[in-house]
N, CA, C, O and CB atoms as a CASP TS submission, in Angstrom:
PFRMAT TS
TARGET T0000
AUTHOR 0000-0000-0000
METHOD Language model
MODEL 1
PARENT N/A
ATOM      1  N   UNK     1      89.293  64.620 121.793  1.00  0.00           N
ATOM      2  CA  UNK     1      90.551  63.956 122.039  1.00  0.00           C
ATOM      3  C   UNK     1      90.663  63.625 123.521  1.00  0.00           C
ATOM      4  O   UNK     1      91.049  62.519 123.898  1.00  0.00           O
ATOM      5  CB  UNK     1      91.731  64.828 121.576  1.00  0.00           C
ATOM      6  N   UNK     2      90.329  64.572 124.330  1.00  0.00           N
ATOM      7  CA  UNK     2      90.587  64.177 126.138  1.00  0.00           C
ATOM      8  C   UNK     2      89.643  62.907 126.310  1.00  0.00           C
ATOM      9  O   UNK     2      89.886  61.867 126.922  1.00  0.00           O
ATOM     10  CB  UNK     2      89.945  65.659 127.480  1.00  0.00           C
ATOM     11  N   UNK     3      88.018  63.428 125.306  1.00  0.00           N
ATOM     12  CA  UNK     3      87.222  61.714 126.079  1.00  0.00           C
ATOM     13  C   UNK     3      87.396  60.962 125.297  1.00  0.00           C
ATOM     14  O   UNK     3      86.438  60.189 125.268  1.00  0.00           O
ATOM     15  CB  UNK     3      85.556  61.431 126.417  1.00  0.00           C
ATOM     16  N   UNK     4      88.215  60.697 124.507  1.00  0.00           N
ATOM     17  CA  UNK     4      89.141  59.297 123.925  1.00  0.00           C
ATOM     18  C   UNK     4      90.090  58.768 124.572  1.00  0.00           C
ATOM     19  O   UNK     4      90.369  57.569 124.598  1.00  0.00           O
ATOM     20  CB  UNK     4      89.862  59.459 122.757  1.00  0.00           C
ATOM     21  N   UNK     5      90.814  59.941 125.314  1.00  0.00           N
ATOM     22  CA  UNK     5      92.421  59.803 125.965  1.00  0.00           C
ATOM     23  C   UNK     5      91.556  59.174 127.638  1.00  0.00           C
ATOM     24  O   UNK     5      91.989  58.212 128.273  1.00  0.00           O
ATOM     25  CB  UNK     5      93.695  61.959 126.089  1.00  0.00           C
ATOM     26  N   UNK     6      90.646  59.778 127.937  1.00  0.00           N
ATOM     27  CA  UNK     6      90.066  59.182 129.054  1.00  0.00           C
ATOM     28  C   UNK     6      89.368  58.067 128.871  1.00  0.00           C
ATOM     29  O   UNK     6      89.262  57.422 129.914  1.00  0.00           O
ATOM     30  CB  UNK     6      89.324  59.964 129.653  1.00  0.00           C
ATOM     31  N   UNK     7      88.788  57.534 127.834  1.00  0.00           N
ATOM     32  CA  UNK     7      88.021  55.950 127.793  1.00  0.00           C
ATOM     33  C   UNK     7      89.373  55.190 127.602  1.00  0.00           C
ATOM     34  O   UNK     7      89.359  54.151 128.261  1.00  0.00           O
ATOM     35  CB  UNK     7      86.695  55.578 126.284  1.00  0.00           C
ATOM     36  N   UNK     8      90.343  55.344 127.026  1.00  0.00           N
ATOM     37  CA  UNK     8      91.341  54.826 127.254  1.00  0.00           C
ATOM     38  C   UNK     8      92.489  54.129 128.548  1.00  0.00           C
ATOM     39  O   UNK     8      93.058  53.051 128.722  1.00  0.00           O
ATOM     40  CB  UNK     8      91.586  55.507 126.743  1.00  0.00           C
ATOM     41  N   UNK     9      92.415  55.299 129.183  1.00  0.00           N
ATOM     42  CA  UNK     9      93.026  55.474 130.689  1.00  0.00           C
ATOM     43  C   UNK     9      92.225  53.803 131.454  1.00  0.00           C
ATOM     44  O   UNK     9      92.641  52.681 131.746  1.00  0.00           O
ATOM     45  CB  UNK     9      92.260  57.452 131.644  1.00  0.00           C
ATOM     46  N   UNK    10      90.501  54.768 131.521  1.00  0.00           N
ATOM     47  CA  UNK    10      90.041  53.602 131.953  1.00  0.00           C
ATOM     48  C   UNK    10      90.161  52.204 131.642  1.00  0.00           C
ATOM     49  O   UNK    10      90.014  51.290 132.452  1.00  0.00           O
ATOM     50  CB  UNK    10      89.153  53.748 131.910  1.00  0.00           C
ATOM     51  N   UNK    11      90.487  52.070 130.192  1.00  0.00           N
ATOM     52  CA  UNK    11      90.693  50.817 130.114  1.00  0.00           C
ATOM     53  C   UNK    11      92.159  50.252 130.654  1.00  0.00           C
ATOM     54  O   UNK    11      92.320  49.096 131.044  1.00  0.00           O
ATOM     55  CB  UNK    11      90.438  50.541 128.776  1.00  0.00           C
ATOM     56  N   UNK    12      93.155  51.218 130.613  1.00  0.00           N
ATOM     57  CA  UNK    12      94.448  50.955 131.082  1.00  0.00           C
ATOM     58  C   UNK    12      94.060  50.064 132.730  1.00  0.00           C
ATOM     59  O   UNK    12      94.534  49.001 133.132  1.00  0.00           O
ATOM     60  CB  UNK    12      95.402  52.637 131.188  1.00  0.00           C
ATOM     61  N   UNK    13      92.955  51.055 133.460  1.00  0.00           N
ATOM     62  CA  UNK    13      93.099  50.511 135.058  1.00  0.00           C
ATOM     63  C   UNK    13      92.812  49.428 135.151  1.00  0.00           C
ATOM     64  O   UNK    13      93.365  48.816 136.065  1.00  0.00           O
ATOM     65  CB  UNK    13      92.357  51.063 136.099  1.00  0.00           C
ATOM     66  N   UNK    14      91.611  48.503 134.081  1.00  0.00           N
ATOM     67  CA  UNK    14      91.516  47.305 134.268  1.00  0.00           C
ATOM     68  C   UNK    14      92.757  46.529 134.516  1.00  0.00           C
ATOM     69  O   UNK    14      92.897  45.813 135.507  1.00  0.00           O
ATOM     70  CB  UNK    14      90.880  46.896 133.332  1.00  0.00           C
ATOM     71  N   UNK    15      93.852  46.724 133.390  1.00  0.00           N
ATOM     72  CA  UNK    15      94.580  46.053 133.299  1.00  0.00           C
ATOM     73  C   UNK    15      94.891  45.558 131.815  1.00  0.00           C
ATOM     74  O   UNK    15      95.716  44.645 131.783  1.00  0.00           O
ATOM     75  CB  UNK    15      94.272  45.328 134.138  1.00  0.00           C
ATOM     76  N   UNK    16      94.459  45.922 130.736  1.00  0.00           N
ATOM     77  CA  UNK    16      94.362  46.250 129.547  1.00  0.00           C
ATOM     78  C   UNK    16      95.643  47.339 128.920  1.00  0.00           C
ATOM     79  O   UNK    16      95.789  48.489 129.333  1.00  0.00           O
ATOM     80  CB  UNK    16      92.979  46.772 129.517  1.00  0.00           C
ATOM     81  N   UNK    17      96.363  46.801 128.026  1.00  0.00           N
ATOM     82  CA  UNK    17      96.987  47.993 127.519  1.00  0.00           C
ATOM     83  C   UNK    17      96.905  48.641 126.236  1.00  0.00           C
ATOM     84  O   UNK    17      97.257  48.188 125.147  1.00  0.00           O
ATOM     85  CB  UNK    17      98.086  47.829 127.630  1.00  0.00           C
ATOM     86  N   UNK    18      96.486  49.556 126.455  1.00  0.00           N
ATOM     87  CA  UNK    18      95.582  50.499 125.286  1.00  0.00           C
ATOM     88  C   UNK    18      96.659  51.607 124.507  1.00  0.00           C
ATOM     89  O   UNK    18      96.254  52.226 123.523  1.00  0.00           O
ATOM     90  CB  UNK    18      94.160  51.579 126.217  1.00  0.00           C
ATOM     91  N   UNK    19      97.754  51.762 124.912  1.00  0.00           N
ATOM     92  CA  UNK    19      98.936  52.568 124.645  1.00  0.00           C
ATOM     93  C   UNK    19      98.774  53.093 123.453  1.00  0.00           C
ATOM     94  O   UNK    19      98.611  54.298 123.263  1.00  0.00           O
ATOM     95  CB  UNK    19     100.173  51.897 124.699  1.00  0.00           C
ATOM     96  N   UNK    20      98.808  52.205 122.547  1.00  0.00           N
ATOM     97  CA  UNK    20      98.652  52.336 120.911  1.00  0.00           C
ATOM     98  C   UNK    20      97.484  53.026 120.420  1.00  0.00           C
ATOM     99  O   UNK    20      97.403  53.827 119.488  1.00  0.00           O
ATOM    100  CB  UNK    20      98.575  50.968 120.221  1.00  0.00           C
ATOM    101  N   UNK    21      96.476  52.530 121.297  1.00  0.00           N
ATOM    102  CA  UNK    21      95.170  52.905 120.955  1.00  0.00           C
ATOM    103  C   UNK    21      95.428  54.707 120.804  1.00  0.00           C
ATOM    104  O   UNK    21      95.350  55.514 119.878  1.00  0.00           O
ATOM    105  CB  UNK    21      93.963  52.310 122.271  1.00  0.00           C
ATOM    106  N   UNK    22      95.828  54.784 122.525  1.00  0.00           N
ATOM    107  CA  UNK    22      95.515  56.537 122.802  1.00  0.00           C
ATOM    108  C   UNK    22      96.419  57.118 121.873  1.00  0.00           C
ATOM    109  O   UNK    22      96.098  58.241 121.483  1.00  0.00           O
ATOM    110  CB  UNK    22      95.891  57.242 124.491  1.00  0.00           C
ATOM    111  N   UNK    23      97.859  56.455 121.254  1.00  0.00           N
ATOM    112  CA  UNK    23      98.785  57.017 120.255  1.00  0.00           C
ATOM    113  C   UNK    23      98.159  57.684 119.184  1.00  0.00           C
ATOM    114  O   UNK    23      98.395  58.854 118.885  1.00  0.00           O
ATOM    115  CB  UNK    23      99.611  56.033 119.701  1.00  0.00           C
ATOM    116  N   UNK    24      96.800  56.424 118.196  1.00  0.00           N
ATOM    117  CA  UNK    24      96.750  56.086 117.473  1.00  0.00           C
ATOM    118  C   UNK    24      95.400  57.865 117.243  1.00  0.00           C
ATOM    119  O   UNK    24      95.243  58.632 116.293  1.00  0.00           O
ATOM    120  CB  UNK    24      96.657  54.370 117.504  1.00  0.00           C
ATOM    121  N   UNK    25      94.682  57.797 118.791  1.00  0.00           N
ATOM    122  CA  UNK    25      93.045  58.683 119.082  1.00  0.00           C
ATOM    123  C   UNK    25      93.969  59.965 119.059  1.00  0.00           C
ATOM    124  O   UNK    25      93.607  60.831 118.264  1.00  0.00           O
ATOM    125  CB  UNK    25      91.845  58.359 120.960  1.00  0.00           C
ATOM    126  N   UNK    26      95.181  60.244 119.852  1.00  0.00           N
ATOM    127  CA  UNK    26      95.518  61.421 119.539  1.00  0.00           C
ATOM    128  C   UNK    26      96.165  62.133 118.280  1.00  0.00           C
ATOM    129  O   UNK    26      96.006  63.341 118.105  1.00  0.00           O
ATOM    130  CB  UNK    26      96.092  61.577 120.345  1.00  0.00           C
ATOM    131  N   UNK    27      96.832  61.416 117.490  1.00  0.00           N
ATOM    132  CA  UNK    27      97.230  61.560 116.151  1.00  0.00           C
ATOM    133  C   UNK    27      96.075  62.124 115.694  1.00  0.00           C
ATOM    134  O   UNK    27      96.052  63.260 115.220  1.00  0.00           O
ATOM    135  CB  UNK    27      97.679  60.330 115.410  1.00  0.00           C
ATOM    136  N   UNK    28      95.002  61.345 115.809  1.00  0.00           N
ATOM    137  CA  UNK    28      93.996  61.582 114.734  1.00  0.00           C
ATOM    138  C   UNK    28      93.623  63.107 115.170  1.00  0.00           C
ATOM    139  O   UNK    28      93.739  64.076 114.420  1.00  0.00           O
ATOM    140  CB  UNK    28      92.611  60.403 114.728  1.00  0.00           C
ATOM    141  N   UNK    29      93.188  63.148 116.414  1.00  0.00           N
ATOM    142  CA  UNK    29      92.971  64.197 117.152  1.00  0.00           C
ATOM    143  C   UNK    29      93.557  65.604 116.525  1.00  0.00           C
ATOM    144  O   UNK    29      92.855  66.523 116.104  1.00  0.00           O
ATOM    145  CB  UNK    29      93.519  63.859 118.446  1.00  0.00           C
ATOM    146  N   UNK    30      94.683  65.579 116.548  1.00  0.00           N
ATOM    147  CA  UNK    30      95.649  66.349 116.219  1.00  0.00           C
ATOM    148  C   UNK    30      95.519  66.927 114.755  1.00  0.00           C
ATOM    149  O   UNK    30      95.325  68.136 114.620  1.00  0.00           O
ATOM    150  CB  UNK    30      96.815  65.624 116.440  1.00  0.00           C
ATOM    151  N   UNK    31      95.631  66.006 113.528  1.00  0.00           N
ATOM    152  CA  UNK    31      95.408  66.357 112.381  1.00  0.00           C
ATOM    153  C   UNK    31      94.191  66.664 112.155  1.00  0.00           C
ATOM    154  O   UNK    31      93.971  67.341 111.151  1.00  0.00           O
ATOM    155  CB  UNK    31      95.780  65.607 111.642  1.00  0.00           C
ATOM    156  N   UNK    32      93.264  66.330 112.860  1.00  0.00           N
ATOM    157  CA  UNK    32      91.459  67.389 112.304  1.00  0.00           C
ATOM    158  C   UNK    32      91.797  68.443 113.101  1.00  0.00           C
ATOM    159  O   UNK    32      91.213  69.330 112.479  1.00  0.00           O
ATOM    160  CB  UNK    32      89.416  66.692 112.874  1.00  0.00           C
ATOM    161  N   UNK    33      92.371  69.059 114.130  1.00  0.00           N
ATOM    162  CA  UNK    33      92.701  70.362 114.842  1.00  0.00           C
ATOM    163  C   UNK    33      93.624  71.008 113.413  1.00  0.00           C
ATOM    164  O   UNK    33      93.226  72.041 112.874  1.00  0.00           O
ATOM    165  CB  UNK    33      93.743  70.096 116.595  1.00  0.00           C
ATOM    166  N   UNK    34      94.577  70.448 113.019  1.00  0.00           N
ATOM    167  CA  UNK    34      95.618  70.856 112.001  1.00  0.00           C
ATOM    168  C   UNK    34      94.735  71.031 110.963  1.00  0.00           C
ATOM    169  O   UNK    34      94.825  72.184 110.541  1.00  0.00           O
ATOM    170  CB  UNK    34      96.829  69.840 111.668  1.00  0.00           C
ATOM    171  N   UNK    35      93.960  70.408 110.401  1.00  0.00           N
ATOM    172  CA  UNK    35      93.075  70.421 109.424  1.00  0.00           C
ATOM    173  C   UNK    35      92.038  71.405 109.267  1.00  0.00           C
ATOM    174  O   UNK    35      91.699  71.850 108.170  1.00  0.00           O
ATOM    175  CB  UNK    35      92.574  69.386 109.452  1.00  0.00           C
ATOM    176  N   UNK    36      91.432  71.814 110.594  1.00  0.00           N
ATOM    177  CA  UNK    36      91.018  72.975 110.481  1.00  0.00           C
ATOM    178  C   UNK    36      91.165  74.480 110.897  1.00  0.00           C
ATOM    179  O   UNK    36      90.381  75.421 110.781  1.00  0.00           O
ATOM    180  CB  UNK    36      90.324  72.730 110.655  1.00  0.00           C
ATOM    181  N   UNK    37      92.672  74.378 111.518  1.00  0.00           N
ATOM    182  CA  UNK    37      93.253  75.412 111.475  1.00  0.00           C
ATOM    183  C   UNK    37      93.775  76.091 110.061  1.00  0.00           C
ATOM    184  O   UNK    37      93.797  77.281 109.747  1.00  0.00           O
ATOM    185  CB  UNK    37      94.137  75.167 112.300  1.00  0.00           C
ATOM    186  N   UNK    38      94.193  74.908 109.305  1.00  0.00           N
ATOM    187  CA  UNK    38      94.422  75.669 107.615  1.00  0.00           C
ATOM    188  C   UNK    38      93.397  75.493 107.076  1.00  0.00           C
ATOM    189  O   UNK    38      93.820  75.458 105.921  1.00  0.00           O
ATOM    190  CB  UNK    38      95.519  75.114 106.516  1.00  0.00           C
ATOM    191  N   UNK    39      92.350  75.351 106.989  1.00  0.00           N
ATOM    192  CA  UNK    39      91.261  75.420 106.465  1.00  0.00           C
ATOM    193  C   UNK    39      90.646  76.918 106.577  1.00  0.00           C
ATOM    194  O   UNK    39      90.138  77.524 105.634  1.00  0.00           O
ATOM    195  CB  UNK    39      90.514  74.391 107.032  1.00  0.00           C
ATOM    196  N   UNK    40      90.815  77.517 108.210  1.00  0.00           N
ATOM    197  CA  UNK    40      89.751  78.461 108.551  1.00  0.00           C
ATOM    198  C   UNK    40      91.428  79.672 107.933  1.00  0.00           C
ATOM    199  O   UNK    40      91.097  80.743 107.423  1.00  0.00           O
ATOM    200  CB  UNK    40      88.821  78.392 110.753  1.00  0.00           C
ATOM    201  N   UNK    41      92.912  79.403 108.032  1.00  0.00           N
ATOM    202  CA  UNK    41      93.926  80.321 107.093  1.00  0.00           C
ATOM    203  C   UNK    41      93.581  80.445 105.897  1.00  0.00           C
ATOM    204  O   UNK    41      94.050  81.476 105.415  1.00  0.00           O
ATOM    205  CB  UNK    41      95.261  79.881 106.948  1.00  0.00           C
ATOM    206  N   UNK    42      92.899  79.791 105.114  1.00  0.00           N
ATOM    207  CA  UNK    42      92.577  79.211 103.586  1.00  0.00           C
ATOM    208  C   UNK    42      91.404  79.991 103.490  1.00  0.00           C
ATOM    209  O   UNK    42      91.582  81.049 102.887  1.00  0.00           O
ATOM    210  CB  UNK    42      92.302  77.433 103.312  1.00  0.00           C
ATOM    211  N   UNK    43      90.455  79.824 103.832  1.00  0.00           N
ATOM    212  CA  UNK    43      89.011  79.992 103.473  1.00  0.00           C
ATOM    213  C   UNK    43      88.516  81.397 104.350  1.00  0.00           C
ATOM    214  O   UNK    43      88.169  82.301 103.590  1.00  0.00           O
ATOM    215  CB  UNK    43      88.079  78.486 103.928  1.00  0.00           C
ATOM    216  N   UNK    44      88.453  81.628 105.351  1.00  0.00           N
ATOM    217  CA  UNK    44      88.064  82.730 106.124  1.00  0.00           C
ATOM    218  C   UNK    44      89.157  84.139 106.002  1.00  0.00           C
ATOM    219  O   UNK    44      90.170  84.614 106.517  1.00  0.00           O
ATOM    220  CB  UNK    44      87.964  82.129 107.651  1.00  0.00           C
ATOM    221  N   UNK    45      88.075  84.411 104.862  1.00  0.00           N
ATOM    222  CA  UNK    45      88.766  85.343 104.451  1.00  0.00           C
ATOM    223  C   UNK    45      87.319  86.775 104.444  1.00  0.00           C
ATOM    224  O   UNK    45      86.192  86.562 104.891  1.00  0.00           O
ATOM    225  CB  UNK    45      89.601  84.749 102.860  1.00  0.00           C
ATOM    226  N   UNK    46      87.716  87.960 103.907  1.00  0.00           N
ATOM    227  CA  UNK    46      86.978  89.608 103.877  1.00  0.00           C
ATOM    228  C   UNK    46      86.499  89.272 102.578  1.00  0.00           C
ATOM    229  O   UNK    46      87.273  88.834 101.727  1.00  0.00           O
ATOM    230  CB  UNK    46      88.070  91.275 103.958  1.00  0.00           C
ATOM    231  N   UNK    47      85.198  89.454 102.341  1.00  0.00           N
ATOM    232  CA  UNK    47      84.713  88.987 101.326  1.00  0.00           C
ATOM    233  C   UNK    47      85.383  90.240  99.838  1.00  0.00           C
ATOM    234  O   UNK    47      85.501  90.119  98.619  1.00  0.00           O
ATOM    235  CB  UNK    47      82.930  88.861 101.727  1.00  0.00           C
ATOM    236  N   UNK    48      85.616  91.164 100.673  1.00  0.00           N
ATOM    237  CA  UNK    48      85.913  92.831 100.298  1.00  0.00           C
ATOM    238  C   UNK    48      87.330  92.814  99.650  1.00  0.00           C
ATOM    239  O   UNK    48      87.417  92.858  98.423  1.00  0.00           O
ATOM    240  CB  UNK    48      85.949  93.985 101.814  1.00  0.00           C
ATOM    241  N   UNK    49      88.332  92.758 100.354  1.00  0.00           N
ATOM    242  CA  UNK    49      89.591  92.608 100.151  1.00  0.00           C
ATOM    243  C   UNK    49      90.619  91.500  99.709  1.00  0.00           C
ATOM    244  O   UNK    49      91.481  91.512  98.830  1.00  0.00           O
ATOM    245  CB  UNK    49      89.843  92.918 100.999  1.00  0.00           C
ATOM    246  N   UNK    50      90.116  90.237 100.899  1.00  0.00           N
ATOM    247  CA  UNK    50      90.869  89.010 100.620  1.00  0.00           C
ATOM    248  C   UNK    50      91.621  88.928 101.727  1.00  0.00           C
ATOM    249  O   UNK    50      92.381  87.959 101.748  1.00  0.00           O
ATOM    250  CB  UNK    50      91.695  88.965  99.361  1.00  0.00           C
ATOM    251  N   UNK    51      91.647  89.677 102.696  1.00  0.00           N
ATOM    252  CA  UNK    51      92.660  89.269 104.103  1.00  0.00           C
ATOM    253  C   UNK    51      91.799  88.402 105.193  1.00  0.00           C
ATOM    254  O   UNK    51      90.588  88.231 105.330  1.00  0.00           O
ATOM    255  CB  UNK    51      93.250  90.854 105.030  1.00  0.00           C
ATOM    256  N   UNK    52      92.708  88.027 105.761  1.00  0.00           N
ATOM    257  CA  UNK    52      92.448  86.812 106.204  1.00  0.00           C
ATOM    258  C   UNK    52      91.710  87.334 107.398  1.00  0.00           C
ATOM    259  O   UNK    52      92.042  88.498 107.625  1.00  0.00           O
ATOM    260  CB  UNK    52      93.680  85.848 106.411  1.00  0.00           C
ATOM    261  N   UNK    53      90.836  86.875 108.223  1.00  0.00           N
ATOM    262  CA  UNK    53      90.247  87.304 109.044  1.00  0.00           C
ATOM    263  C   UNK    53      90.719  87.062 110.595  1.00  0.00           C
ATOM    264  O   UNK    53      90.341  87.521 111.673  1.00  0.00           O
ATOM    265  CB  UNK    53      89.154  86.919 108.707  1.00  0.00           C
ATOM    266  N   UNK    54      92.006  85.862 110.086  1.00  0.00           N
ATOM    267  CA  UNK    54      92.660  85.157 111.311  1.00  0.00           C
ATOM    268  C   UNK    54      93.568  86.436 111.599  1.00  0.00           C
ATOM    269  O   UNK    54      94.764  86.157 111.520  1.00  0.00           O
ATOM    270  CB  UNK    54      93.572  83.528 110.991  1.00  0.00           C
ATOM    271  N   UNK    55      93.330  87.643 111.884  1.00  0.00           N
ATOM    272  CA  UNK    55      94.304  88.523 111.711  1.00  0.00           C
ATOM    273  C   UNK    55      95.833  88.375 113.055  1.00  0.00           C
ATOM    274  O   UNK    55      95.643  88.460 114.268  1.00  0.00           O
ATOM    275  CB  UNK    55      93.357  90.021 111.754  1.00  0.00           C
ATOM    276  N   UNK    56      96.955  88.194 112.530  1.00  0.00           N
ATOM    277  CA  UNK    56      97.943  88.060 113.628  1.00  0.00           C
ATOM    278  C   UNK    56      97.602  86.655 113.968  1.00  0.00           C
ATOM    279  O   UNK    56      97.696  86.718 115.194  1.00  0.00           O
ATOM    280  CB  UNK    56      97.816  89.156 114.903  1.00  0.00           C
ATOM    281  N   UNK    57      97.301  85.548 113.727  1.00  0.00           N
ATOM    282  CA  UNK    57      97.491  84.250 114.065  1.00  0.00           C
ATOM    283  C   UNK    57      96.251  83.653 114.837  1.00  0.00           C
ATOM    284  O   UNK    57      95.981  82.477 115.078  1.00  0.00           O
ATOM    285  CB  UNK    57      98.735  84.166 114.844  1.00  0.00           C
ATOM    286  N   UNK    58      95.617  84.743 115.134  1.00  0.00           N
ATOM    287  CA  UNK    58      94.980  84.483 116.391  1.00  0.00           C
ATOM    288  C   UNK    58      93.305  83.458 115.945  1.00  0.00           C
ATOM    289  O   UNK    58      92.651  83.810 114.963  1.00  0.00           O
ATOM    290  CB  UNK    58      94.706  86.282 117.222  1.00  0.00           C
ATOM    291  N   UNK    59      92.929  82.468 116.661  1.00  0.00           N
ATOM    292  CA  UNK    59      91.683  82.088 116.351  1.00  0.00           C
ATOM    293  C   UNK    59      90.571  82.548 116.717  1.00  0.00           C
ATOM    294  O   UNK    59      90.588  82.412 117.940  1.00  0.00           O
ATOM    295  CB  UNK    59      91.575  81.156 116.557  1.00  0.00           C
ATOM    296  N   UNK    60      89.482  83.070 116.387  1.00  0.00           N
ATOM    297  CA  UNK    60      88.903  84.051 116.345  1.00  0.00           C
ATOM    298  C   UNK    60      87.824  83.621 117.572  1.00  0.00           C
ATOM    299  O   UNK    60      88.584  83.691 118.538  1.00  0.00           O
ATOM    300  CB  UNK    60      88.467  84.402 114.895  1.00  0.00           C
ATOM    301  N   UNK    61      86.967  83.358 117.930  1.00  0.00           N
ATOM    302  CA  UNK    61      86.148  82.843 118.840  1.00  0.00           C
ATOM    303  C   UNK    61      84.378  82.837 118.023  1.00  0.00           C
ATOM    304  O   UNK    61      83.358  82.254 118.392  1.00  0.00           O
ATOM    305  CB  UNK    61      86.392  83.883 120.328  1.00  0.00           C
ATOM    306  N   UNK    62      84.522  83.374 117.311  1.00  0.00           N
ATOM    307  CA  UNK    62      83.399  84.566 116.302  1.00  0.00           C
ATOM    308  C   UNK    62      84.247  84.944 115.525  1.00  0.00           C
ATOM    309  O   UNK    62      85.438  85.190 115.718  1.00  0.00           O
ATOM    310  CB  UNK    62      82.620  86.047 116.985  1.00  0.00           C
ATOM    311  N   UNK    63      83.512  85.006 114.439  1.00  0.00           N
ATOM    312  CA  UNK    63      83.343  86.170 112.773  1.00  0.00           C
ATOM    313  C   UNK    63      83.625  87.830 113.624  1.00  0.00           C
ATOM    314  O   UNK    63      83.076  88.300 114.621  1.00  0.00           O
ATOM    315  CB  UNK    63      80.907  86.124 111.721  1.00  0.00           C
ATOM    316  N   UNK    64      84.351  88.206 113.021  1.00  0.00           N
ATOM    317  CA  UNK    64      84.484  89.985 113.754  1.00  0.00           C
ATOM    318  C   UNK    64      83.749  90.793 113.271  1.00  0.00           C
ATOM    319  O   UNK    64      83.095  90.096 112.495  1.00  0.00           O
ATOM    320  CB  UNK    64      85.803  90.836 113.607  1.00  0.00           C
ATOM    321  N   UNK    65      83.386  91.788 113.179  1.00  0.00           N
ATOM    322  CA  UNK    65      82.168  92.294 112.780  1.00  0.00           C
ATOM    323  C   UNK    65      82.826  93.497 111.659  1.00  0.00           C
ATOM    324  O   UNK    65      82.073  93.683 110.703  1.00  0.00           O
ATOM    325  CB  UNK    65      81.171  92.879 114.207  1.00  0.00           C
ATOM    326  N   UNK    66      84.017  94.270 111.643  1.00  0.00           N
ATOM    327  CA  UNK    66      84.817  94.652 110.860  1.00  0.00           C
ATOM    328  C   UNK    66      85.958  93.739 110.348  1.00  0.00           C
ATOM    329  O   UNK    66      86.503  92.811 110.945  1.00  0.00           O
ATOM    330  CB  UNK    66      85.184  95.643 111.371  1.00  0.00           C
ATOM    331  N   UNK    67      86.251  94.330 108.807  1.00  0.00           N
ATOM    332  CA  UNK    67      87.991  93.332 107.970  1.00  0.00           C
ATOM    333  C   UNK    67      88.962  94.017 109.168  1.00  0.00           C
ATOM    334  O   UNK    67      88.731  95.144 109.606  1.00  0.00           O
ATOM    335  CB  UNK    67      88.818  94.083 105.588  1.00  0.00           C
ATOM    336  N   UNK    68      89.858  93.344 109.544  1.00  0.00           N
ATOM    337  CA  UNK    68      91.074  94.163 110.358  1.00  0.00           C
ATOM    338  C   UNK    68      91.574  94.882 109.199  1.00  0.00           C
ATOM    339  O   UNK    68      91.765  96.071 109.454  1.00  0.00           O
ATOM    340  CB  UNK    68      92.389  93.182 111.177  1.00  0.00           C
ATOM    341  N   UNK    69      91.891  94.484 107.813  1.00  0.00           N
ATOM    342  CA  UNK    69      92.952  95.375 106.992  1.00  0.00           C
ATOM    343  C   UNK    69      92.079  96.096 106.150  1.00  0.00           C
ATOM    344  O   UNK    69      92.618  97.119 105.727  1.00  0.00           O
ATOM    345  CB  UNK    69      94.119  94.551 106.082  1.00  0.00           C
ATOM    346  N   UNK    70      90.831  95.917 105.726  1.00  0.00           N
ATOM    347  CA  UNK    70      90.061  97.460 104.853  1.00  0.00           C
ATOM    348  C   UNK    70      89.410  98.123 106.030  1.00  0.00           C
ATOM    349  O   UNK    70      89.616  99.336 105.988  1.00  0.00           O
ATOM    350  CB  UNK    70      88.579  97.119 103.433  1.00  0.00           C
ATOM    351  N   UNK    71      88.733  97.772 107.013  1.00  0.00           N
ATOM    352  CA  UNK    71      87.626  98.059 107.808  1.00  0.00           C
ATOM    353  C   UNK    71      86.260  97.969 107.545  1.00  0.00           C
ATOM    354  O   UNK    71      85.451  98.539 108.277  1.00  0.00           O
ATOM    355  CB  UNK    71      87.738  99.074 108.116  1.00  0.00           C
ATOM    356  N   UNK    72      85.870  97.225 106.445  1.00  0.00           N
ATOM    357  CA  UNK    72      84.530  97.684 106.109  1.00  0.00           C
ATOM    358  C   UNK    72      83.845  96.245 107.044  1.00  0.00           C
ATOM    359  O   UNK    72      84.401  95.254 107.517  1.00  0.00           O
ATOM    360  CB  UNK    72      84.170  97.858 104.106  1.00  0.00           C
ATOM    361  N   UNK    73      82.431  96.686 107.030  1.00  0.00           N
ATOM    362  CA  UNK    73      81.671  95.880 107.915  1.00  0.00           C
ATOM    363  C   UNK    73      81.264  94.664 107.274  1.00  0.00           C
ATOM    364  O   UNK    73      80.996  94.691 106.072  1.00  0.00           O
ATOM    365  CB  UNK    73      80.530  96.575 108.417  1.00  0.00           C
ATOM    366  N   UNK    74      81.176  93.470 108.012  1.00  0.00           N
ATOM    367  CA  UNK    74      81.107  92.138 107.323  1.00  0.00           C
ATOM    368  C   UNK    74      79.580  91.891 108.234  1.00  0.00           C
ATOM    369  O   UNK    74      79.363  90.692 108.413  1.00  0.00           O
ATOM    370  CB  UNK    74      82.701  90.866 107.616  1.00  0.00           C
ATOM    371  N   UNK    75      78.852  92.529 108.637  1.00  0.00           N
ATOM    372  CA  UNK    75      77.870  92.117 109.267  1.00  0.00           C
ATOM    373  C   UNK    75      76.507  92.019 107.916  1.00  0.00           C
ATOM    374  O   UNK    75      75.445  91.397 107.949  1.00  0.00           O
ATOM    375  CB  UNK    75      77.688  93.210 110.627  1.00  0.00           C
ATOM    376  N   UNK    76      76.968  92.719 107.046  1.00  0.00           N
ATOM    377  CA  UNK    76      75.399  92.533 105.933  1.00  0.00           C
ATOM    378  C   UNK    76      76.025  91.858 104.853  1.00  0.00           C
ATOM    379  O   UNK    76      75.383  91.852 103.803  1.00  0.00           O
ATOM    380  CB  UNK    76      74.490  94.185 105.200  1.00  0.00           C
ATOM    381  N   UNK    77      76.870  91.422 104.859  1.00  0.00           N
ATOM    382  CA  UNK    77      77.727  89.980 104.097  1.00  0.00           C
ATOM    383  C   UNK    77      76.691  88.869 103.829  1.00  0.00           C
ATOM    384  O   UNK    77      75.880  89.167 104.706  1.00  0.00           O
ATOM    385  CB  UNK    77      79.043  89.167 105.233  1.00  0.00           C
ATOM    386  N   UNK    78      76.301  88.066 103.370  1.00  0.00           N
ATOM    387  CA  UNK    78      75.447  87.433 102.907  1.00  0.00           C
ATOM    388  C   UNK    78      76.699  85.993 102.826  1.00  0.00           C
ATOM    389  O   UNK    78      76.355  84.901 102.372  1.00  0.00           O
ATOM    390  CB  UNK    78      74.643  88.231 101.509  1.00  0.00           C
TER
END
């Protein structure tokens, strides 16, 4: 989304107005971020239990290596 919002800009300095464009790049932007934020609420889940792995909201950076709510280890998970 930023190097859309920036090929944009540039075109603004010519003298070009791209307004719509960057409206149009960040929308989109936005809903594949939205899209896979409920995707990874939906799907990334403890193969063990069923809790979500997003535990407390948070996005994970990495797979955790324990479920936060059973504890068992997700590292020989297949």
């Amino acid at each position: 989304m930023a190097v859309i919002y920036l090929i944009g800009e540039s075109y603004q300095w010519r003298g070009n107005d791209v307004s719509v464009f960057l409206w149009i790049a960040a929308g989109v932007g936005i809903l594949i971020m939205a899209g896979g934020l409920l995707t990874a609420f939906s799907k990334l889940r403890c193969p063990y239990c069923g809790a979500s792995l997003m535990a407390g909201g948070r996005m994970p950076s990495s797979l955790p290596h324990f479920c936060p709510d059973c504890g068992k280890t997700l590292d020989d998970c297949d």
